[in-house]
C-alpha positions as CSV (number, residue, x, y, z in Angstrom):
1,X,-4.0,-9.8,-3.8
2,X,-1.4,-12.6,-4.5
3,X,1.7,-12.6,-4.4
4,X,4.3,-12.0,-6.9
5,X,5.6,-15.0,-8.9
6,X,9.1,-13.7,-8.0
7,X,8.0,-14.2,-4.1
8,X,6.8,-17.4,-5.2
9,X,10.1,-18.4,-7.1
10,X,11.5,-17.4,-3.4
11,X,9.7,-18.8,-1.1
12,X,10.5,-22.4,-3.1
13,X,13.7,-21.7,-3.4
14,X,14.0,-21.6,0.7
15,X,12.1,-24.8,0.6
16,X,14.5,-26.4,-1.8
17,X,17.2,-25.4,0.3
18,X,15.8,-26.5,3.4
19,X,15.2,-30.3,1.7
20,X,19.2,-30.2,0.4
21,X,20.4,-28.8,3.6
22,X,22.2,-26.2,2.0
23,X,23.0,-23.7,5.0
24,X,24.7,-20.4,2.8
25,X,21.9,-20.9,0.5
26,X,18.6,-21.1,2.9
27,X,20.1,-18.3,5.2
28,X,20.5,-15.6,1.8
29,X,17.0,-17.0,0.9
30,X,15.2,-15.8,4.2
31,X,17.7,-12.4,4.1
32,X,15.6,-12.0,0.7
33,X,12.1,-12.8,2.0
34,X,12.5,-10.9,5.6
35,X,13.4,-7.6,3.9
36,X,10.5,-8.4,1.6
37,X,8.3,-9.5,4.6
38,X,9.5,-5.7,6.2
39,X,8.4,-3.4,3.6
40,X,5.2,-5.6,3.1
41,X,4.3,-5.4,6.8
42,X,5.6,-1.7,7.0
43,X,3.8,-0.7,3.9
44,X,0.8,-2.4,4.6
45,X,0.6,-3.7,0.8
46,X,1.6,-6.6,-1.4
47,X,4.7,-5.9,-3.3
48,X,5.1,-6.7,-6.8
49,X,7.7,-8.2,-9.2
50,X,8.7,-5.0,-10.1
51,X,9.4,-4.3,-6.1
52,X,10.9,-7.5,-5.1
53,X,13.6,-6.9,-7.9
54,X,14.4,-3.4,-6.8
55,X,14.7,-5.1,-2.9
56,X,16.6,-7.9,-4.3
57,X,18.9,-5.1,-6.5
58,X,19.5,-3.5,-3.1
59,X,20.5,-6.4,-1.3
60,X,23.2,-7.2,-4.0
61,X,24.6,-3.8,-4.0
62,X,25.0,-3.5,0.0
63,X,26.8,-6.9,-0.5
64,X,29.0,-5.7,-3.4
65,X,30.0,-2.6,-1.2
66,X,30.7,-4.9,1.9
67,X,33.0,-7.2,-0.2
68,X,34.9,-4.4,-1.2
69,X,35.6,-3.1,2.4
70,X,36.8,-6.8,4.0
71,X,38.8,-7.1,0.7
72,X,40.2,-4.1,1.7
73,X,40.5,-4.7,5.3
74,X,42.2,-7.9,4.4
75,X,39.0,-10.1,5.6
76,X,39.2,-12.8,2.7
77,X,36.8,-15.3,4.2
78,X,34.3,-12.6,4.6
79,X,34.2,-11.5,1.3
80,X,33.6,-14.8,0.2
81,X,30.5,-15.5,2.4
82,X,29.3,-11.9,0.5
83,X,30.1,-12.9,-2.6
84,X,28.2,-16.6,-2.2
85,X,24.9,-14.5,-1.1
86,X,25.4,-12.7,-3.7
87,X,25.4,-15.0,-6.6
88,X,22.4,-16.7,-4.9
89,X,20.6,-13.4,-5.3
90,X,21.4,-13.0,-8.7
91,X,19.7,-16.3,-9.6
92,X,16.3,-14.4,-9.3
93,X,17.5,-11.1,-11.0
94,X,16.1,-10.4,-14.4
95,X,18.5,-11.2,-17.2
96,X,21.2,-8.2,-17.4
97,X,20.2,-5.6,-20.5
98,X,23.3,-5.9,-22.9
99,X,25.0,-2.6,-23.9
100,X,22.5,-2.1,-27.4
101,X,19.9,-2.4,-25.5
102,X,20.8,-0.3,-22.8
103,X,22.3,2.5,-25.2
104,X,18.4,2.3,-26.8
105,X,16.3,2.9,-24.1
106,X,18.5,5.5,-23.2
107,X,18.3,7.0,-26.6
108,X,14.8,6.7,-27.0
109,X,13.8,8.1,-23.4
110,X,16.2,11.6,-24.0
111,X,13.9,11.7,-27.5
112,X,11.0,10.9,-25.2
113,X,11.6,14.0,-22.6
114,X,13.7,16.2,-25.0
115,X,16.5,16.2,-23.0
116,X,18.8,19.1,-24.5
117,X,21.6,18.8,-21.6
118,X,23.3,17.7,-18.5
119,X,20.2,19.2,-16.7
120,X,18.1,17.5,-18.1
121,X,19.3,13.9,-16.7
122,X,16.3,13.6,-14.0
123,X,13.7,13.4,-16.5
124,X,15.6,10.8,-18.2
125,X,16.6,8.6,-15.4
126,X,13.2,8.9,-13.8
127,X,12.1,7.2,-17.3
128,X,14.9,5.1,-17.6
129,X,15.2,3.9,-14.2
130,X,11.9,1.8,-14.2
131,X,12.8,0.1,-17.4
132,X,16.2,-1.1,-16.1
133,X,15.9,-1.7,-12.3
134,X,17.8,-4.7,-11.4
135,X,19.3,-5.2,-15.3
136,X,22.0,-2.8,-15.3
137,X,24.3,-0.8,-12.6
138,X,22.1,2.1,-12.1
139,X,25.7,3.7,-11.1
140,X,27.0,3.0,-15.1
141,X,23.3,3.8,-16.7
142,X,23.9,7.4,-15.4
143,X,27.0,7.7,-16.6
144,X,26.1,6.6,-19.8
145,X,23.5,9.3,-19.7
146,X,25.7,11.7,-18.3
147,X,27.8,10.7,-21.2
148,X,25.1,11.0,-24.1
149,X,23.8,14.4,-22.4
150,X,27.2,16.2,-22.5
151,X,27.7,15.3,-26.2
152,X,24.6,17.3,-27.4
């Protein structure tokens, strides 16, 4: 199976970075493709676009969290090596949904699984979640549900 063009994108990206000696960005690059390399070696398959984002999403949100915990532990110059890996992960993210969009895929998956209330917010993130994974805060799309749910 080949790989995903994401992994591709990746993988020339660390090249690039080698050629321009560009230390923050080559070491974020490998962070990306080891975790990738883990699951693919642990897993025994080939992951796909859709796989490398939601790694990718994962790796941006641990940073996110750890750049709020030396902000708060008054660790400035860590927080800015978090933040640098994380706008070099962002660069192979899928374009973010804007808030119409979002607010109609929501729509149209609670008309999809009849959602009637608050209860009902598993079936729709479980058809919402694959449609926005690594496009929106999955923290802020449930809340938005949440949201939409309790006004029914």
């Amino acid at each position: 199976m080949a790989d995903s063009a994401l992994k591709q994108r990746i993988t020339e990206a660390m090249k690039d970075a080698m050629r321009a000696k560009d230390k923050v960005r080559l070491g974020t690059v490998r962070l990306a493709l080891s975790e990738i390399k883990k699951i693919e070696v642990d897993e025994r398959i080939e992951l796909d676009d859709v796989r490398v984002t939601a790694v990718l999403d994962k790796m941006i949100k641990q940073r996110r969290e750890s750049v709020k915990q030396y902000e708060a532990g008054a660790r400035q110059d860590l927080a800015d090596i978090e933040t640098a890996e994380i706008a070099v992960l962002q660069e192979f993210m899928p374009q973010a949904l804007s808030a119409e969009e979002l607010a109609a895929i929501i729509s149209k998956a609670m008309s999809d699984s009849g959602a009637a209330s608050v209860q009902d917010m598993g079936k729709v993130m479980n058809l919402v979640r694959p449609l926005v994974i690594g496009r929106a805060d999955m923290a802020a799309v449930s809340q938005l549900i949440k949201q939409q749910l309790s006004e029914r």
